[in-house]
N, C-alpha and C positions, 0 to 999 in steps of 0.2 A: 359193129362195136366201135364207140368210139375211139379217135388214137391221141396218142400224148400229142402236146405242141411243145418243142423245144423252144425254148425263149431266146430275141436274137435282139440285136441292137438296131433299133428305131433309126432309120435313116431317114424317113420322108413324115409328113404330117398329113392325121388322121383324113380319111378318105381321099389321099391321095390313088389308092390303088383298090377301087370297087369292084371289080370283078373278082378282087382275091378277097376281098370279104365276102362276098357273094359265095364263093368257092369254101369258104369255111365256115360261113352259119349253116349253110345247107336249106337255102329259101324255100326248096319242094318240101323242108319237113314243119311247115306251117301253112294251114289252109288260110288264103289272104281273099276276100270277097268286099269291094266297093261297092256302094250303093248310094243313089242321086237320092233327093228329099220324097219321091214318090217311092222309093222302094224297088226300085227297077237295078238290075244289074250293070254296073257299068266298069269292074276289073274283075278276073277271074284267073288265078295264077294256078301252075300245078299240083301245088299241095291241095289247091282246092277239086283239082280234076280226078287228083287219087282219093280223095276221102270220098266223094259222091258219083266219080265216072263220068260227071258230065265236059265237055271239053268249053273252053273260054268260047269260041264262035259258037257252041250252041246255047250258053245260058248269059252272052250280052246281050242287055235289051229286055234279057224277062222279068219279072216280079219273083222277089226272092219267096215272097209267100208260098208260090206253086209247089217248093221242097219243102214246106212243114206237113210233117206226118203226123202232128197234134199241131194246138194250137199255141202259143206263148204263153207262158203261165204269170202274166201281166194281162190284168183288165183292159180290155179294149184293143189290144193286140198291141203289133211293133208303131203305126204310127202315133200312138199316145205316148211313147219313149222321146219323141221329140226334142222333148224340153229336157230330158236328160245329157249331162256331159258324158256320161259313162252307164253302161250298162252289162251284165254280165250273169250267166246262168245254162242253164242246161235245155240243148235242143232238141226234140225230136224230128228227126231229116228224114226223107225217101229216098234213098238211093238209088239210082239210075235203071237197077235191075232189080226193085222194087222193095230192096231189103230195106226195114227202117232202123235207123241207126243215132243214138242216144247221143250227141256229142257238146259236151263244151266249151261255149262261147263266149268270147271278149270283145262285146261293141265299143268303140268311140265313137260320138256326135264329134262332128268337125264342125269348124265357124267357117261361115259363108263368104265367098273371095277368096281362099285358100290354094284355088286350083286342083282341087283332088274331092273324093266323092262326097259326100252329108255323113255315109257313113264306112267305118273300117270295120270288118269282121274277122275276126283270127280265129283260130281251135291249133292246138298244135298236135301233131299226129302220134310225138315220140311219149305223152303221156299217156296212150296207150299200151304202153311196154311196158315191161316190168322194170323194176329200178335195177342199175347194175349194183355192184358191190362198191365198186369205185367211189358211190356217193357216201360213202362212212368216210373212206381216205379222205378224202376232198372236205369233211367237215372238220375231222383232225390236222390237216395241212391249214387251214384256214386259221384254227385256233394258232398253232405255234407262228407262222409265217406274215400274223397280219402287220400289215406296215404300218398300219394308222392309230393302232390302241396297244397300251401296254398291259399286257393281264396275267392273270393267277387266280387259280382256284385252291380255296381253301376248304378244308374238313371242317366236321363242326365241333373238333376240338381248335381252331383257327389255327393247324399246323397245313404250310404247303405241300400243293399236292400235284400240281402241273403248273408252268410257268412258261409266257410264249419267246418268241425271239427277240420283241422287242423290252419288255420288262427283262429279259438279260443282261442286253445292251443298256438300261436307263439304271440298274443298279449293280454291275458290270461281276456280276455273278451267274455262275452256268444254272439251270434248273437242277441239276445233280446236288449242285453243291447248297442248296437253297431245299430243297427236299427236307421238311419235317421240321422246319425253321417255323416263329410266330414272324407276323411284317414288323414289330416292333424290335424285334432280333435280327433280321436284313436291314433295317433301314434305323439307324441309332438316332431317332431325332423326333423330337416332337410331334413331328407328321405323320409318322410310325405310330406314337402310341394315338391320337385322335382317329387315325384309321383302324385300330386294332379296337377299340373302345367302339367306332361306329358301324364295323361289321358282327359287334358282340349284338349290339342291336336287332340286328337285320337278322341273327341265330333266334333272338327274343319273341319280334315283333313279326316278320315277313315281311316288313318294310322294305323298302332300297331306299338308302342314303345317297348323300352327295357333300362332296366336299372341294373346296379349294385350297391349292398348295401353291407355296411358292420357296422352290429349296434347291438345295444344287446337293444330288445325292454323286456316290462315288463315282455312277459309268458316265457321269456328265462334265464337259469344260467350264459349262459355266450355268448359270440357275436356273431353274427354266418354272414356268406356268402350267399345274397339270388340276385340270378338273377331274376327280376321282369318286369312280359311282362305285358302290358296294349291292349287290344286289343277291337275293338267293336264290341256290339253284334244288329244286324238288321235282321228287321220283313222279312215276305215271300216276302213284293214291294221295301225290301232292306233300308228301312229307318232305319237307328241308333236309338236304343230304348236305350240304355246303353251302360255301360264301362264294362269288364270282365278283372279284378288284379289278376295275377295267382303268384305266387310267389316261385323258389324252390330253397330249401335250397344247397347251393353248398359250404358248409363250407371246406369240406373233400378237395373237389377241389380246393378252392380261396386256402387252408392252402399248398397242395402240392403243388402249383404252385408257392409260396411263399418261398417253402423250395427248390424249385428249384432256382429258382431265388438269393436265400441267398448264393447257394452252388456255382451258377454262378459266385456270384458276391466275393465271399472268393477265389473263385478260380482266379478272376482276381488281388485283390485285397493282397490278401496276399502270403506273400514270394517273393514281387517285388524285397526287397535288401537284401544282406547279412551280415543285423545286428541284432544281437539280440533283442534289447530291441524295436526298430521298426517294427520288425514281431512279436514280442507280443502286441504291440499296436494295429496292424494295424488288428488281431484278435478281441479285443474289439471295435474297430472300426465299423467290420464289424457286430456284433453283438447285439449293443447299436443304437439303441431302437428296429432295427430290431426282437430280438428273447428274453433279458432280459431289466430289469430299470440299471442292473449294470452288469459290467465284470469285472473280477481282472486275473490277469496271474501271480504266483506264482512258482516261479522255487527252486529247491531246494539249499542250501549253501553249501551244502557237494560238490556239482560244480561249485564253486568259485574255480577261478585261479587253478583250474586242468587241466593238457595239455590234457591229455588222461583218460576221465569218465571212471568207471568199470563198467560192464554188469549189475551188480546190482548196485545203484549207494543209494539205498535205505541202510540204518543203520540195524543193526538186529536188535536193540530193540529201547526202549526209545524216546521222542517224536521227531516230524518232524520237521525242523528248515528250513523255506522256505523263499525267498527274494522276496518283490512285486516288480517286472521288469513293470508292464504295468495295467491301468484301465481306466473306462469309465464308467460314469453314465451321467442319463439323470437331473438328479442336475447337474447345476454348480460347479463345487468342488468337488464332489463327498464326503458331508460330511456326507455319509452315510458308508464309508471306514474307517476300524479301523487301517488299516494299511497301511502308506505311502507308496510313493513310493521310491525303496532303501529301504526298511527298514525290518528288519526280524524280524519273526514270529515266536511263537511256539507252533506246533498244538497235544496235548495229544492224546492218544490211545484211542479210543471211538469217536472223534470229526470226521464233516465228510470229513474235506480233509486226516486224518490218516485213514480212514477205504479205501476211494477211491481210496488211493493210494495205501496199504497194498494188498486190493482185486484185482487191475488192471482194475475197472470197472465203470463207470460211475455210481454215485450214484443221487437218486431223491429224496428230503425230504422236508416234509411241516414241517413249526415252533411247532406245534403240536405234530411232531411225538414223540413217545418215549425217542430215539437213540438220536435226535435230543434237547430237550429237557432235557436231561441228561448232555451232553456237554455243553450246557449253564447254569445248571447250578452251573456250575465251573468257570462261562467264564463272573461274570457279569456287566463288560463294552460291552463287543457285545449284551448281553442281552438286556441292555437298548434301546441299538442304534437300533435293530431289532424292539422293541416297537415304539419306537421315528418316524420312518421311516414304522411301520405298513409290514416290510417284510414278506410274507407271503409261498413264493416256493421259494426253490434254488436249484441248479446241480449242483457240483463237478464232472468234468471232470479231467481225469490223462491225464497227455503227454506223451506219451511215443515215439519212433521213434527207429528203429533197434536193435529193444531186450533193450533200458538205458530206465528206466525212467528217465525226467527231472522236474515233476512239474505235479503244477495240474493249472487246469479253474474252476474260481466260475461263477456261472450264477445266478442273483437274478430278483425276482419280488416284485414290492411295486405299481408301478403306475400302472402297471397292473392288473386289478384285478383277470385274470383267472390265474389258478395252471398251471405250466408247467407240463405237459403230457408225456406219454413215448414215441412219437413222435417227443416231444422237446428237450427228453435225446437223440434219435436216432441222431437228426439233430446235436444239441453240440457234441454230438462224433464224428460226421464226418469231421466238424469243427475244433476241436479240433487235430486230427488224422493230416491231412494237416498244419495245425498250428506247431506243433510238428514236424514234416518232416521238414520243411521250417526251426524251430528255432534250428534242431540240425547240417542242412546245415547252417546255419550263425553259430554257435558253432565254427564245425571243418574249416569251413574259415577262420573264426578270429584264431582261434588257427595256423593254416596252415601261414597264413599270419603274424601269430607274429610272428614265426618262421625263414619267409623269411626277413622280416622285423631287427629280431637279426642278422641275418647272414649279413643282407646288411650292417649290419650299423658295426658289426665288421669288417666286408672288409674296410669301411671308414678310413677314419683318425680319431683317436679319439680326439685328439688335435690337429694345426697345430703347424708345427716348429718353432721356431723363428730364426728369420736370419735378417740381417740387410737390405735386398734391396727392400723388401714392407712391408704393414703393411695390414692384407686379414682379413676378415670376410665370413662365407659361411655359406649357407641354404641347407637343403636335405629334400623334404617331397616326401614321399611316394606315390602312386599312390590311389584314395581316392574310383574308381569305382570297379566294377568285376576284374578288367587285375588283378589284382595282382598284389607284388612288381616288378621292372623292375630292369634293370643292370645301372641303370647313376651313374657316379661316377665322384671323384674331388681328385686335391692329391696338393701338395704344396710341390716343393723337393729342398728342399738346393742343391746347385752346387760350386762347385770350384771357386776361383777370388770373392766372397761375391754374387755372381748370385745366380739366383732363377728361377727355375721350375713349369709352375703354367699349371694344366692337368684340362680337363675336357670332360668324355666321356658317352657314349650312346650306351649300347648292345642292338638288333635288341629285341624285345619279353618281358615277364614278368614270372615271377615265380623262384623259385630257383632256375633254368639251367641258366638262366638268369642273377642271382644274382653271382651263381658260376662262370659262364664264365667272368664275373665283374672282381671277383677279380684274375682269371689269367690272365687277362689286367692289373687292375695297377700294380700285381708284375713284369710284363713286362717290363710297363714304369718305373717302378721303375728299374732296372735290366738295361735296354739300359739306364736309365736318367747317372745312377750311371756310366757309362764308357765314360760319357760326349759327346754324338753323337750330331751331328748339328740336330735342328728339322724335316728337313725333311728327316734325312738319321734312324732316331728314326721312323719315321711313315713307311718308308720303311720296315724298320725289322719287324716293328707290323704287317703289311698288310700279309707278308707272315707267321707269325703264326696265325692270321684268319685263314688265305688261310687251316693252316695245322688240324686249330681245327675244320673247316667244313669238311674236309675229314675225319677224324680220326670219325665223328658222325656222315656221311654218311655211315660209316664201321662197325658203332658199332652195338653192338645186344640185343635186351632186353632192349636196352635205349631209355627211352620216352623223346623227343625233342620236340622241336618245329621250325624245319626244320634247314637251313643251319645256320651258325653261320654268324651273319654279325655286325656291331661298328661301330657308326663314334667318332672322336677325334679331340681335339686342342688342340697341342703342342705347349707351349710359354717361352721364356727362356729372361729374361727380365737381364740388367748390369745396378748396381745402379752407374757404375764408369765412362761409357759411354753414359749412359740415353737409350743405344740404348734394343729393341726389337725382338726378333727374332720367327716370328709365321706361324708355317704350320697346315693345315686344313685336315682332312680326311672326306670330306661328313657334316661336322659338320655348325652348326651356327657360323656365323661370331663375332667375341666379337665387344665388343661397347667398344667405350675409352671415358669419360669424362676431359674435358679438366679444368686446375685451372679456366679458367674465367666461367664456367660453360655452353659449348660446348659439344653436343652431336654428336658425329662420327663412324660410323661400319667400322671396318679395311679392305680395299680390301682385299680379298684375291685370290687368284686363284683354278678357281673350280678344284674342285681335287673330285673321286671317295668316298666309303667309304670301309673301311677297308675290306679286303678279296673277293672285286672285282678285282685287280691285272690288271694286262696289263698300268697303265698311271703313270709317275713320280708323285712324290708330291714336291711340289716350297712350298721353305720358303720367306717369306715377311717381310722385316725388319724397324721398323719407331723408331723416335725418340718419345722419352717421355719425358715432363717438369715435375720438381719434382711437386709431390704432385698431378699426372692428375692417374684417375680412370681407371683402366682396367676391363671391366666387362666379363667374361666366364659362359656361361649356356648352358643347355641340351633344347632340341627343347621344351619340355612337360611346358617351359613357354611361349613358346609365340604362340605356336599351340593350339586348342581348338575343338576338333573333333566333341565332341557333339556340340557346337552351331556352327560350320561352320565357325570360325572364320580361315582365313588364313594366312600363316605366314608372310607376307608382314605387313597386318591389326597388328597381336602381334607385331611385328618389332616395327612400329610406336609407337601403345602403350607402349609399355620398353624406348623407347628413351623420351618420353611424361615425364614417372613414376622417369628416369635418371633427368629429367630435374626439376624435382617438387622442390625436397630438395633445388637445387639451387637456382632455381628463389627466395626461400623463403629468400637468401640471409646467409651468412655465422654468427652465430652463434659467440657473441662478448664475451669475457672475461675478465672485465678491460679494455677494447676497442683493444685489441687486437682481430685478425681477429681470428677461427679456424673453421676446414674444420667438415662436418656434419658428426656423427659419420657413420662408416660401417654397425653397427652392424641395428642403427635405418634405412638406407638408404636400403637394404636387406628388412627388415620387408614394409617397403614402396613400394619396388616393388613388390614382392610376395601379398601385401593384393590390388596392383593397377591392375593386371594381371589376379591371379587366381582366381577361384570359390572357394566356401568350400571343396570342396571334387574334387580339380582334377583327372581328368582322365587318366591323365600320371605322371609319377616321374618327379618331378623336380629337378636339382642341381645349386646349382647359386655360385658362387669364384668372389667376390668384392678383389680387390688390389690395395693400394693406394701406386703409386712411390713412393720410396727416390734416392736422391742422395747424392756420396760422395764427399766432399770437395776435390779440389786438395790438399790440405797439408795434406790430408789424403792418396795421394797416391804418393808414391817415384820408379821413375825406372832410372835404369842404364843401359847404352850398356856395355858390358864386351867386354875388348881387347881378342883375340884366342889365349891366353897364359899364361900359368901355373903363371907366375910372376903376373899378374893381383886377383888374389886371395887372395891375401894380401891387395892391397889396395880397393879389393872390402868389404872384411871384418871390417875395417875404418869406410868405406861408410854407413856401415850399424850400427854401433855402432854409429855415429854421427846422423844417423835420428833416431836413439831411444831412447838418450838424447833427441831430440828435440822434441819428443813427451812422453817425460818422462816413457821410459818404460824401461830403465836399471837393473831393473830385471831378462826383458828376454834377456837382450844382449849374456850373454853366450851361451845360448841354440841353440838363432840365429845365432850367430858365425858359431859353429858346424853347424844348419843346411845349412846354406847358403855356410859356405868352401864345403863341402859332395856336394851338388848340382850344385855346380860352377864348383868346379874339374870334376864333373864327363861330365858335357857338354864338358868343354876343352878337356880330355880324349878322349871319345866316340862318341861322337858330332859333328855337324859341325855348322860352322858360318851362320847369325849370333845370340849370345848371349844377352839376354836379363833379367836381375834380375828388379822385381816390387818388393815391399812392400806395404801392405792394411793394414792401421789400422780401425779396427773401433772393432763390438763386440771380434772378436779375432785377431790376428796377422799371417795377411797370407804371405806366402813367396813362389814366384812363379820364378822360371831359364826355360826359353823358349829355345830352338835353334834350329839348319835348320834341323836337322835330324827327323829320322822317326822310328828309332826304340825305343820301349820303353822299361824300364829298369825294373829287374826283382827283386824280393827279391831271395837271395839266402843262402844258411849255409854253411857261410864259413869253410873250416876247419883248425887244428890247427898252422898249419904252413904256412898257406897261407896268402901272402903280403897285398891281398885285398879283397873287397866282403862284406865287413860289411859296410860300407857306406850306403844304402838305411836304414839296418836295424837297424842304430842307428838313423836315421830319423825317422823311425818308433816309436823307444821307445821314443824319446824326445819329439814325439808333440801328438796332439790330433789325427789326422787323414792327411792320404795322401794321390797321387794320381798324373796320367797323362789323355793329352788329346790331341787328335790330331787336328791342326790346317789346315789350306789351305798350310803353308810352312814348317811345320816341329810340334815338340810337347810343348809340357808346363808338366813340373812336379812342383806340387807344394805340400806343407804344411803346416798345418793350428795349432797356439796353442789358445789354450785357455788361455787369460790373468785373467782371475780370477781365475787359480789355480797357478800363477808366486807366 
């Protein structure tokens, strides 16, 4: 018979002491037979000696077939089992003294290299005995004492009817007292009545159910995770006599699956952009209510407006001065927060974001503790609020990312009532770790991009000019997504004759290469504007230094690009004295002119390439302007829209819509006088009708509203081809300057006008042309049929001539020539405000 085993405290690890297991399975009472792949006997232990009498030296070595007293009640006998992992069934044996004996057998196929035989054969001896009684007890000790399931049987009026040891323990009632109870009457909660509802089922159907709970009932400290099967229990003719509630705790489970899930979800969730204070939110975010009642993200001040953080970014001494950048509670308001957001903090040495961050390690503290407790208190407005709000566990997480600390993570609990665990330090660190990644990539982007940003916007124009032939207002915003800043740019360049210059271009890419190739563009245009080139002989010259800057980066080495260098442009040269326009296109958007009656129109223009594609002329397009009508120039990234698919046709419309708005509202009366809508609001109107918050491309927008000049503002004369005319062109020119009261400068005009006139008759050919423009300065322009232009030179002491240009030079503000379709124009410009 067998005997009890008193239960005794485990000192040593399993199979440390095999003889005393050996001593208490009792190996003789299982017949154990190995066998090689032919079937030959190769272990033969005692059980197997008492079941058949044979001893192990007489049946190593033989064919186990020799003991079948039938044959295997498998086709083709034991070697067709081969291929079986397992096999099992009833044998007919010969026993030793010839009795044949019926017994019960458990093959395993073994895998080959194992060291032990092809095959294991067992029969155990003791299920020839009759069962003791002991096996009823042993199925009843099992039911009350299992350690792993919580369970109860129910009648099938669903009143309790046994309950084990551990469903005692998980709802901290004895089975006595729980006797004839329903589980929605032991357990007052919602989980009660969906289990009492789904074991009515399992009365209905003969189904077993299954359900998940997640509750914290009375015999427990804190919530736990119980998968709970309902199944039924029926007699020998199969009639449902009861329900059987099994219940098992899968807390470990439901919690990992959860911190997986959390680390999924942080991972999709956070570090979507590259901004700071939105990947520290979007960290609290992920957090709240998920893993704390509150989240704070704290970054340090000492990394305020620093370009480049130092490895250590932490103070050697003295307390920590942090700035709340991002929080989250599950209060509205979060007024359980002592520290705003924007607002800085100062955490003394002992407090636990100074130790969390001092140490590099995530710290875990109940309000109780010591450490914890000592810090408050010195500290006591948090002390109250921590009472007020019942906080009870917090974690201080550091951020760190590539050797800088940046800051730490508070994590708290109040509406929760269990203590965060070191589980939940694990998870907030790994949380935090990615968090920190993410916020020091949005750091050096923003940093990176303010950068490109300075640089773009010094390449700009920091004021525009003033000149008398429009009157411009312009917009430049940045690029709002990942690209980075881009190369669009605008310029506004005074010209010769009171004309005007109005640029606006588009480098191919984003980033500082970008920006840099910018501004060797407009010093370009600026450089070809300045020697006065017709528009399209100016986009000519640019095309081919594209052309040269794509090669020279095709060439280079060690230079990170972003492939060929490509630009489109609109060159426009607008004459306040003519009203006329002069506009060529490289790949570029068409500008829109607004007309005075408030008409919207895009200038034809003729498609042309974009810059440092080469091989097609570029054509200039010349229209007339009435004073006071709108020229609009911008860069595509306003009326393009990549993220929502908007097309440029679609933005076209739109701009023309946004042109037209201000007008239709009708012109803006002062005294009943009419005036035209300002530039600067008309810009802000189209930009907020156009773009998103954060566009995805640079934009650049150059509004100019025509002027024109009055004929009595402009005098021209044909000069006869002879020295004697010089004289009485000089006259001519004193007498329009009484007439516009500038006698001031008649002297200076004198000189400059005899010097330019003489020099046309001289050198020149017919025919001569003298203009005069008054308006902000006093320009003097001598045209004639020649072609070559004059040079400054230093004269020397004895020489007849050659100072001529150079006393032009000294007498006025600035000079210059430019060549026409028949010949050139030299002219000179003074300033009448220093006469």
């Amino acid at each position: 018979m067998e005997q009890p085993v008193t239960a005794g405290r485990a000192t040593r690890s399993p199979g440390a002491e095999p003889e005393a297991l050996e001593a208490l399975v009792g190996e003789a009472l299982t017949a154990r037979v190995t066998l090689d792949e032919q079937g030959r006997v190769t272990g033969w232990n005692g059980g197997a000696e008492r079941l058949l009498g044979y001893s192990a030296r007489q049946m190593t070595g033989r064919r186990a077939a020799d003991l079948l007293a039938e044959p295997i009640p498998v086709r083709g006998g034991l070697p067709t089992l081969a291929g079986l992992p397992r096999w099992n069934g009833d044998v007919a044996l010969r026993h030793r003294d010839g009795r044949k004996l019926t017994v019960r057998v458990l093959a395993h196929h073994r895998e080959p290299g194992t060291g032990a035989g092809a095959w294991l054969l067992l029969s155990a001896l003791t299920r020839r005995q009759p069962r003791p009684a002991l096996d009823e007890s042993l199925v009843s000790w099992s039911f009350a004492q299992s350690p792993c399931c919580a369970m109860a049987i129910y009648d099938t009026r669903l009143r309790l009817r046994r309950a084990n040891e551990a469903m005692e323990q998980a709802v901290a009632l004895t089975e006595e007292e729980m006797l004839g109870l329903r589980v929605s009457e032991i357990v007052d909660d919602a989980a009660g009545e969906r289990a009492e509802r789904s074991m009515a089922r399992v009365l209905r159907t003969g189904e077993p159910q299954y359900e998940e709970n997640y509750l914290r009932t009375p015999g427990e400290t804190r919530e736990h995770a119980w998968s709970v099967f309902e199944s039924a229990l029926r007699d020998a003719e199969g009639t449902i006599r009861g329900v059987c509630l099994s219940a098992h705790d899968t807390t470990e489970q439901f919690w990992a699956r959860k911190r997986l899930q959390l680390i999924a979800e942080a991972g999709r969730r956070i570090g979507g952009t590259l901004d700071v204070t939105r990947t520290a939110q979007e960290l609290t975010d992920v957090t709240v209510p998920a893993l704390a009642d509150f989240a704070g993200v704290d970054l340090l001040a000492a990394l305020d407006d620093v370009p480049e953080p130092p490895a250590q970014a932490l103070p050697p001494d003295g307390p920590l001065l942090l700035r709340r950048v991002a929080m989250r509670s599950v209060t509205p308001g979060a007024p359980e927060a002592i520290v705003t957001a924007g607002q800085v903090d100062s955490y003394p040495e002992g407090s636990a974001p100074y130790e969390s961050l001092r140490a590099g390690r995530p710290t875990l503290h109940g309000v109780t503790d010591p450490a914890f407790t000592q810090w408050l208190a010195h500290d006591p407005a948090r002390a109250e609020r921590i009472r007020a709000f019942g906080i009870h566990s917090v974690m201080t997480v550091p951020l760190a990312a590539r050797g800088t600390t940046l800051g730490v993570a508070f994590f708290v609990r109040y509406r929760n009532p269990d203590a965060f665990r070191h589980d939940d330090l694990v998870l907030a660190g790994e949380l935090a770790a990615r968090a920190a990644v993410s916020i020091d990539n949005a750091r050096r982007y923003t940093r990176e991009r303010a950068t490109a940003v300075t640089l773009q916007r010094s390449l700009l124009p920091q004021r525009l000019p003033r000149q008398a032939a429009v009157e411009v207002a312009s917009r430049y915003l940045p690029a709002g997504g990942h690209a980075g800043v881009g190369g669009d740019w605008f310029d506004v360049i005074p010209l010769s004759g009171a004309r005007v210059a109005l640029v606006v271009g588009d480098v191919v890419g984003h980033g500082l290469h970008a920006s840099a190739t910018m501004g060797r563009l407009r010093t370009a245009v600026r450089t070809l504007a300045d020697i006065d080139l017709p528009s399209d002989e100016l986009l000519t010259h640019l095309d081919d230094l594209v052309a040269r800057l794509s090669v020279e980066e095709e060439g280079g080495e060690g230079v990170e690009t972003s492939g060929d260098v490509g630009a489109t442009c609109l060159y426009a040269v607008y004459d306040p004295v003519s009203r006329r326009c002069c506009l060529a296109g490289a790949g570029h958007p068409a500008p829109a002119v607004v007309s005075p009656d408030g008409r919207v129109e895009l200038v034809g223009l003729p498609a042309a390439p974009p810059l440092g594609v080469g091989g097609l002329p570029y054509e200039a397009t010349e229209v007339v302007l009435p004073e006071g009508s709108l020229l609009v120039l911008y860069t595509n990234g306003l009326i393009e829209d990549r993220d929502r698919d908007r097309d440029i046709d679609a933005g076209v419309h739109r701009l023309r819509e946004a042109l037209a708005l201000p007008q239709a509202r009708g012109f803006a009366r002062a005294g009943g006088t009419p005036m035209a809508p300002s530039l600067d609001a008309l810009c802000d109107t189209v930009l907020a009708e156009l773009l998103p918050q954060r566009p995805a491309d640079d934009v650049a927008l150059l509004v100019a509203r025509t002027r024109a000049l009055d004929a009595s503002q402009v005098a021209t004369w044909a000069v006869p081809y002879d020295p004697s005319a010089v004289a009485q062109t000089r006259k001519d020119v004193v007498a329009q300057l009484e007439t516009w009261g500038l006698s001031d400068a008649a002297f200076v005009t004198e000189l400059v006008v005899s010097e330019l006139v003489t020099n046309a008759i001289r050198h020149a050919q017919p025919p001569i042309q003298l203009r005069l423009i008054h308006d902000n300065t006093l320009i003097c322009e001598v045209s004639d049929g020649g072609n070559t232009a004059p040079h400054l030179r230093r004269a020397r002491t004895y020489d007849e001539g050659g100072r001529g240009l150079l006393l032009v030079a000294q007498l006025t503000g600035r000079w210059g020539t430019r060549q026409g379709a028949t010949g050139k124009t030299i002219w000179a410009e003074q300033t009448l405000s220093l006469q």
